[in-house]
N, C-alpha and C positions, 0 to 999 in steps of 0.2 A: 342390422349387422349381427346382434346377439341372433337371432333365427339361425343365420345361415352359416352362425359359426357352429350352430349346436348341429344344425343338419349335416356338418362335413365332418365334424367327432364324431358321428354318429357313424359315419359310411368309413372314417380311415380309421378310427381308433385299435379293432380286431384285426387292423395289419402293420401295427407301427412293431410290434415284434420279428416280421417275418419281413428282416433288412436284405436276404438275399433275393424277395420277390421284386422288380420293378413296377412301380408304382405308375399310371396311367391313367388319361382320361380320353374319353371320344364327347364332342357335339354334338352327335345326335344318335340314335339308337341304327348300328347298321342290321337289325333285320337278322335273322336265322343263316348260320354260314351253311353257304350251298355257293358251289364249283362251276353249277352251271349257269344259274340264273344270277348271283350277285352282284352286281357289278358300279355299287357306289365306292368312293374313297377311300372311306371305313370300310365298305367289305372285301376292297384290294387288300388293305393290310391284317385283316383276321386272316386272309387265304395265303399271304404272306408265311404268315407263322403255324399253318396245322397245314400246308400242301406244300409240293413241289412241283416244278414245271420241268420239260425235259432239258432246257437249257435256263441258265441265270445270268445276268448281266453283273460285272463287276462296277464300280465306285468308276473306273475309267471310260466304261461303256462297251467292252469288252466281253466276248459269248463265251461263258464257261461252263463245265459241266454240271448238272444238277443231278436230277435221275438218269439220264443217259449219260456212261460214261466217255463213249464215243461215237462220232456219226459221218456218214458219207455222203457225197453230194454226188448224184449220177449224172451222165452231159442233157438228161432230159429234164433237170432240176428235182427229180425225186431224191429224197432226204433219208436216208434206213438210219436207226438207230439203235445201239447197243445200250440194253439197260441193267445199272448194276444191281449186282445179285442180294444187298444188303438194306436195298429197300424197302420200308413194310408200312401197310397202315396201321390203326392206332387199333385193330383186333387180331395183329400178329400175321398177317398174308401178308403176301412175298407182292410188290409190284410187277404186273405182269402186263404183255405186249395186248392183252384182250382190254386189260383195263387204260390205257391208252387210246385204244381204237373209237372204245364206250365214249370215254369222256373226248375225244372230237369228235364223230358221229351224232352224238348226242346235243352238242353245241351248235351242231346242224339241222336238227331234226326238232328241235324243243323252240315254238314260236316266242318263249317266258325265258329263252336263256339269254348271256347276257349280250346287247347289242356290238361293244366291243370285239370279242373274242370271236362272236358269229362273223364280222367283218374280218378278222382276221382268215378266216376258214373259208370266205368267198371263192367258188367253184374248187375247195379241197376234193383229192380223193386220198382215200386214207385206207391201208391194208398191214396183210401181217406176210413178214416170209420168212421161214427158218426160225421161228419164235422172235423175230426183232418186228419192229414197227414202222412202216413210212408212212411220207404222205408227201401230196404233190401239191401243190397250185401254177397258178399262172405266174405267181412272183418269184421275183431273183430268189433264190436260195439262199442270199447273204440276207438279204430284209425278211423272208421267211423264218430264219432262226432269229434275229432279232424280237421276232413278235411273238415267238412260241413261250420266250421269258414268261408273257403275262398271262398263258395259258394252265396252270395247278392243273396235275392229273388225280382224278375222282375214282375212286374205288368202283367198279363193275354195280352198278344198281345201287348204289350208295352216295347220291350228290353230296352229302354233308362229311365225306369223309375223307380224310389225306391222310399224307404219310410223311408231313412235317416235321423239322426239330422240335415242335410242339404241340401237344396233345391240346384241344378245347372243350372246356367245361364251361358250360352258364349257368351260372347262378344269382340270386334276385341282386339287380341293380349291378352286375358286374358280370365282365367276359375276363375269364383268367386260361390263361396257355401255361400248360406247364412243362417241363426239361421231359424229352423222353429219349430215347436212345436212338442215335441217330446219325448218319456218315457225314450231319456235318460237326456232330460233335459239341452242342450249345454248354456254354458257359457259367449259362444266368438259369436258375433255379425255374424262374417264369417269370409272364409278365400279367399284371390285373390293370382291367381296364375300368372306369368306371364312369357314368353319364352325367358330365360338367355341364350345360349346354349355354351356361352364359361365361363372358369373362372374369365379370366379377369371382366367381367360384373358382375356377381356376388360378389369380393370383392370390387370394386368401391360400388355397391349398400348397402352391408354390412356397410362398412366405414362412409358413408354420413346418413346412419339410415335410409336408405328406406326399407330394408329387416327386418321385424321382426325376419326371419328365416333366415339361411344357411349356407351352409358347406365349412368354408373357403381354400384356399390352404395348402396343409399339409407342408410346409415350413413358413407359417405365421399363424398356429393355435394359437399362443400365441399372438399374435399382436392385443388380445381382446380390441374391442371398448369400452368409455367409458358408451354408453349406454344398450352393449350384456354382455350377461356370457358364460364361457363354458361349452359346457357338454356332454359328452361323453355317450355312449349307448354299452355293448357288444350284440353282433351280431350273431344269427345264420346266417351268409352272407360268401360266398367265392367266390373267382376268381378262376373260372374252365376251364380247356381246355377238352376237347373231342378227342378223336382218333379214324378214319376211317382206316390207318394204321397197326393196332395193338395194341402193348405193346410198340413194341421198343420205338416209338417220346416219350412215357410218363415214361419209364427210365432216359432217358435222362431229359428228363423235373424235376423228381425227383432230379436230379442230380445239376441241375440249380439253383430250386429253391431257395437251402441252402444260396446260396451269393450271387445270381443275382440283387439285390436290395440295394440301397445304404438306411443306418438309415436313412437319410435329406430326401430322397424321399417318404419315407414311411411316416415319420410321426410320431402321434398315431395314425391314419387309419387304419394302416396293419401290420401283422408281415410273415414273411414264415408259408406257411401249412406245417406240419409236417407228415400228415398221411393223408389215402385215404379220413376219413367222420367226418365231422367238432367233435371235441374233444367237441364244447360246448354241442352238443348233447348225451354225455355221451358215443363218443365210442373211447377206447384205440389208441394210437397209433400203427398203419400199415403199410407198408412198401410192394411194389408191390414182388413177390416169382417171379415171372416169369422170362426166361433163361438171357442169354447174351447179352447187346443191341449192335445196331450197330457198328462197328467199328469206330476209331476215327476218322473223318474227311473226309466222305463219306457219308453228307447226307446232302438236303433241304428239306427244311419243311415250308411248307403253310400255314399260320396261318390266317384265319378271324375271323375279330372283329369288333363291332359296333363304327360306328364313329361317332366321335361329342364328344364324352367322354375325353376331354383332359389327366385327371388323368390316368387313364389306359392305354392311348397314350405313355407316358410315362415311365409307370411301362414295357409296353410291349417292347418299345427301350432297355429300360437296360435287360431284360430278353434276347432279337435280339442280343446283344454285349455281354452277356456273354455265347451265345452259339458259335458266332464268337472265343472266346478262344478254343472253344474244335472241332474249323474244320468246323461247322457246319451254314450255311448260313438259318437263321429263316427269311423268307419270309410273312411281313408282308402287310395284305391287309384287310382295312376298307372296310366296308358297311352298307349302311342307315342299319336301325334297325330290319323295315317290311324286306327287302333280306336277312339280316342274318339270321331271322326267319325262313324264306322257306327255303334257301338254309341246315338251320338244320333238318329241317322235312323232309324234299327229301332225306337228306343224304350225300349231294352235298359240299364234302369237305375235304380235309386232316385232318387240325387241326381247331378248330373253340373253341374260347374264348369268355367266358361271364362270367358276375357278379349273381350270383345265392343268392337269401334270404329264407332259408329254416324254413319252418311248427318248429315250438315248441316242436318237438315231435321226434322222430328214426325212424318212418315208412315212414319221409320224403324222406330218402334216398334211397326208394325203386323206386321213383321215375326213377333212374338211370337205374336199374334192371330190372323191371316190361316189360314183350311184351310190354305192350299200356301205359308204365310209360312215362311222357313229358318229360321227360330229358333221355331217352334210345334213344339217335338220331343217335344210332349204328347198330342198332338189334342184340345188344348183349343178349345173351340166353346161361342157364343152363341149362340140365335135370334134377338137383337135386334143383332148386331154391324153385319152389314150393312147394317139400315136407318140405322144412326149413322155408318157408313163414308159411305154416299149424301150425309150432311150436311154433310162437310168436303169444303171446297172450295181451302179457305188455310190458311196456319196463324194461332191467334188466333180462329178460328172458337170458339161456345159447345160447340159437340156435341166439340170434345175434353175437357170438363172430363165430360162426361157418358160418355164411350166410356170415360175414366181410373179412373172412380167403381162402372162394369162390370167394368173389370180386376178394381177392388180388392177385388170382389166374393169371387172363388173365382182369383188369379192362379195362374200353371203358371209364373213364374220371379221370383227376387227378385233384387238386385242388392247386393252387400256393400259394393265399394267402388267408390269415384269418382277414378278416376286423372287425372294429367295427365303429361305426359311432360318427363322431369327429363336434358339429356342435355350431355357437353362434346361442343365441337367445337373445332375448330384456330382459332386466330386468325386466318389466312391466309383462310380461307376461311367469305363472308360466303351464308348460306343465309335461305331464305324459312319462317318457324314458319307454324303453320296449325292452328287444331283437328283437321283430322286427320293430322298429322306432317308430317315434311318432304317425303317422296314423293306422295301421295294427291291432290294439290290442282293445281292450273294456275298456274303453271306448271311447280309440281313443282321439280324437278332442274334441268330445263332452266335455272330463273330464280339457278343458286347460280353465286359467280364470286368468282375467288381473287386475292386482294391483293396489288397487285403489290410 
């Protein structure tokens, strides 16, 4: 304990003076920020805070203006958009309708960009007219602006570059964003990130007030410091496994779910998923229709997961031991984060677990579904997908309870649990919650500001 208290005076002590910076950690190292190719959790929230996208979701789930500050929808679904004049990147250029075009063409065109966003852009065509920008796809126009949120426009030949309320600078051992000048106007001086990657380091750092931010252990969430508050966020977020298998491992896993989990472990973090596609996004509970699963006590099952994640380490032991009741040896195996990655895009794998934070919206979960969806790491396919896709147009439409009822059919992923996010932060500093965390949303970071 003496080590690693000397290692975190070491890393916070040169910013206990500099009370207007927020103070931060990440798990794992997210990699060089780039617009095109990034595309871990960590490198959503660095692009969060140094880009823009031309639209931004509110706290409600609501499309508001970001870089465009207005936009038109034609009857043939093409989208023009009006971009304001006081946008710039961080070498003083003006955002322009060229560098829009780049940064979606370019998400087209780069096999290394990021799998996400290229699904979003699936058969796009993208143009300039009158110096404004459109683009078309095959999708509704209402779910098209939804998904351009997660889209940061990149400077014309410059991937690592935006035109965010914050400027990024790295430096050893730490990612710090700082206040630049900006139509959304940030509050907060900056923020410094710095690479916790166990929990233990994060609640010492918590404890002693060097973390303005973090997410303590789900056994000591009440153990609130006298200078943090807590606060809770619900989550479009689940812990999902995937099957190369079939259906059978995710009956079974269905089955598990119900008790595998002790309350003290969970928390307020998690509770059991109850159905195929997270309830906060408006859809009923499901229950997989498919035949008979294996019989009792004739089966291993392969399970990878990203390691480094202690929490989930965890949750996945007691999931391993309550499958050990029913016969079944759950074969767990960690890997860095970039290999899990591949090995899901390749296909290369039994069962494969990850933490997923789903779009504000129901056409997230087409994700799973879609040929070129980033979360179809099965090639699972319907003949009838598409003509059900053709029938939503909103959410609330009847053909999602029918496209839900297909899933439930023969699914390629289940979900364990239903997270929301359980985190202190400093008193001083008054921040905006949002189902999807405190960075993801509009105005983000921007909108946090510290007490005087």
């Amino acid at each position: 304990m003496r080590n690693l208290l000397l290692t975190l005076c070491v890393l916070f002590a040169p910013l206990l003076a500099q009370a207007q910076v927020v103070e931060e950690s990440l798990p794992r190292d997210p990699g060089p920020l780039n617009f095109i190719q990034g595309d871990s959790y960590e490198q959503w929230i660095l692009q969060s805070l140094a880009g823009d996208a031309l639209v931004g979701i509110r706290a409600d789930g609501r499309v508001v203006p970001r870089l465009a500050t207005a936009w038109m929808v034609q009857k043939d679904g093409t989208i023009t958009f009006t971009l304001r004049p006081d946008a710039r990147y961080t070498d003083g250029s003006q955002v322009t309708a060229e560098d829009v075009a780049w940064t979606l063409q370019e998400l087209r065109r780069d096999p290394k960009a990021s799998p996400t966003k290229r699904a979003i852009l699936d058969g796009a065509e993208v143009g300039i007219e009158q110096g404004r920008p459109w683009i078309r796809t095959p999708k509704p126009a209402g779910r098209l602006l939804l998904e351009l949120a997660r889209i940061p426009i990149a400077q014309k030949g410059h991937p690592e570059r935006g035109s965010g309320p914050f400027s990024f600078r790295k430096e050893p051992g730490a990612w710090v964003f700082l206040r630049r000048e900006h139509f959304l106007k940030p509050r907060i001086d900056g923020i410094r990130f710095r690479l916790l990657p166990d929990q233990a380091s994060v609640m010492t750092a918590l404890q002693k007030g060097w973390l303005s931010i973090g997410a303590p252990a789900p056994r000591r969430q009440n153990e609130v410091p006298a200078t943090h508050r807590l606060v809770t966020q619900p989550m479009h977020a689940q812990l999902v496994v995937w099957s190369r298998q079939g259906v059978g491992p995710l009956q079974w896993l269905e089955r598990w779910r119900k008790d595998a989990f002790p309350p003290q472990l969970l928390g307020q973090n998690a509770r059991p998923s109850r159905g195929l596609w997270p309830e906060t996004l408006g859809f009923e509970v499901q229950t997989i229709e498919a035949g008979t699963p294996v019989p009792k006590g004739t089966g291993a099952f392969q399970l990878l997961y990203g390691a480094g994640e202690e929490s989930i380490e965890k949750l996945l032991l007691a999931l391993r031991e309550r499958a050990r009741r029913d016969g079944f040896d759950l074969q767990l195996t960690p890997l860095e984060q970039g290999l899990l990655a591949e090995r899901l895009q390749k296909g290369e794998f039994q069962l494969a677990c990850s933490a997923v934070v789903f779009d504000p919206h129901p056409w997230a979960v087409l994700e799973y579904l879609e040929p070129k969806g980033p979360m179809n790491f099965t090639g699972w396919k319907q003949p009838r997908l598409a003509a059900l896709v053709a029938r939503i147009q909103q959410p609330g439409d009847l053909a999602w309870r029918d496209l839900q009822l297909l899933w439930g059919q023969s699914p390629a992923a289940l979900p364990i649990l239903d997270f929301q996010s359980v985190i202190w932060v400093a008193k001083q500093l008054q921040v905006e919650p949002s189902p999807l965390g405190l960075y993801l949303s509009t105005p983000g970071a921007a909108g946090w500001r510290w007490n005087k």
